[in-house]
C-alpha positions, 0 to 999 in steps of 0.5 A, a space after each residue: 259567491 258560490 263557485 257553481 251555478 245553484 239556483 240555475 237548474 230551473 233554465 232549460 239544460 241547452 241553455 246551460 251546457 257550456 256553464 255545465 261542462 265548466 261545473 262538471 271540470 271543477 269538481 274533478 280539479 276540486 280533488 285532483 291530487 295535481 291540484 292540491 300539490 298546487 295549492 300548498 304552494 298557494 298557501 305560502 305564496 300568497 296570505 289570502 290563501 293561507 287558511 285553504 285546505 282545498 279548493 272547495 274553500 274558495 267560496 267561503 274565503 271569498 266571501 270573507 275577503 274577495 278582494 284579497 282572494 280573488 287579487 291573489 288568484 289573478 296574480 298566480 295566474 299572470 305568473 303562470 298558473 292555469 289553476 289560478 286563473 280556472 279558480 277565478 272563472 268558476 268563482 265568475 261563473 254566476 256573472 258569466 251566465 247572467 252577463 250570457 243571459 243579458 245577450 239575448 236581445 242580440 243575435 247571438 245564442 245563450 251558448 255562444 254568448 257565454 262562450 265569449 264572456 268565458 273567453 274574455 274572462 280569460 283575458 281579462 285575468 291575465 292583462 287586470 292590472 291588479 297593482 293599480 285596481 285592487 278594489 272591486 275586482 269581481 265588478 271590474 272583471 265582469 264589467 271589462 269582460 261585458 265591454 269587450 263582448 260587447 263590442 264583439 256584438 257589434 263588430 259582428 252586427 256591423 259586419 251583417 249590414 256592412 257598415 264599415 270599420 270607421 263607422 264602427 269606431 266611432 261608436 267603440 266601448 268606452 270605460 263606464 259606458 256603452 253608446 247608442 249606437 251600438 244598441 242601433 246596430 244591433 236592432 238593424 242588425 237583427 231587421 236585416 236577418 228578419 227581411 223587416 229591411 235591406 241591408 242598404 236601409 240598415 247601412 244608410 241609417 246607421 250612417 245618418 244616426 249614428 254619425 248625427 253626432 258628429 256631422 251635419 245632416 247635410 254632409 251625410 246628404 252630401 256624401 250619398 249625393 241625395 238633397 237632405 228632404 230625398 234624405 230625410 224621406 228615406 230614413 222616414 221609410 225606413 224608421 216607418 217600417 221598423 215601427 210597423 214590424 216592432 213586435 218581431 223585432 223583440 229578442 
């Protein structure tokens, strides 16, 4: 696990201007006299740490025990270290650019995306209950960031079309999975803010697919006060046009 982005040189440069910038702070924190004056204190704090002579040593002991490094690090950064906490970013930041890069089919830009992964990588440090995951916490650091980007998406691509808060929940983030429905919105999501179709149509089949699994037809018919064939027809319309404007609805 290297502690900058090698091997991303070959995307454009706008792509990777936050991924950059966090690059350029590492490597002026790597011989910050402030820096080091803290990682002797790592060094008797925590085992893992011990055979580090400066944070340029973090990739190789990770590799060797990224577990024991990466739960020493989330532990001195709950106890207050902003170092610790900066540490384990870097040492994410491959994931971060591939988790921002993975964000492209919405509509959201590689630089705000990674901004919100490093966002939620923050987060995520300081609440990871590392008492009780101690195993596979790389993986679980990207996959808890991911959920919660994710939902973010969501919440912002709901709110494009107006679906409402309730709707919304309905289709939250659960621990090993991401539903449908929210690929749904933001496929309608992104026909809206093309013209494919209104915001009425993108509301009305959210709530007949996405509610499809939790009420009869006939209730979402009831509920717009249309007969279930008017129902049925619309949502045809609409899927009609969606299938037509395929090729311009590809992120």
């Amino acid at each position: 696990m290297s502690t900058t982005t090698a091997g991303l040189h070959t995307a454009p440069l706008s792509d990777l201007t936050l991924a950059n910038l966090l690059n350029t702070e590492w490597i002026q924190l790597c011989t910050s006299p402030q820096a080091a004056s803290e990682l002797a204190s790592w060094r008797h704090a925590e085992p893992a740490l011990s055979s580090l002579d400066g944070l340029t040593d973090l990739p190789e002991a990770t590799r060797a025990d990224a577990d024991g490094v990466l739960g020493a690090l989330v532990r001195l950064a709950q106890s207050g270290s902003v170092l610790a906490g900066r540490a384990v970013v870097q040492l994410m930041l491959p994931k971060i650019v591939l988790m921002a890069r993975s964000q492209r089919r919405c509509l959201i830009t590689f630089e705000d995306a990674a901004s919100r992964f490093v966002a939620a990588m923050w987060e995520q440090i300081l609440s990871f209950p590392i008492a009780t995951r101690s195993a596979r916490i790389a993986s679980n650091l990207a996959l808890d960031s991911l959920k919660e980007v994710t939902a973010g998406v969501a919440r912002d691509n709901a709110a494009q079309i107006g679906v409402d808060d309730e709707l919304l929940a309905r289709e939250r983030v659960h621990h090993e999975e991401v539903p449908a429905g929210i690929e749904l919105l933001e496929v309608l999501a992104r026909a809206t803010a093309r013209g494919v179709i209104t915001k009425a149509d993108a509301r009305l089949l959210a709530k007949v697919y996405i509610e499809s699994d939790y009420r009869a037809g006939a209730a979402v018919a009831h509920e717009l006060q249309i007969s279930r064939t008017d129902l049925r027809k619309r949502c045809s319309r609409i899927t009609h046009q969606l299938r037509n404007h395929a090729d311009s609805l590809v992120a």
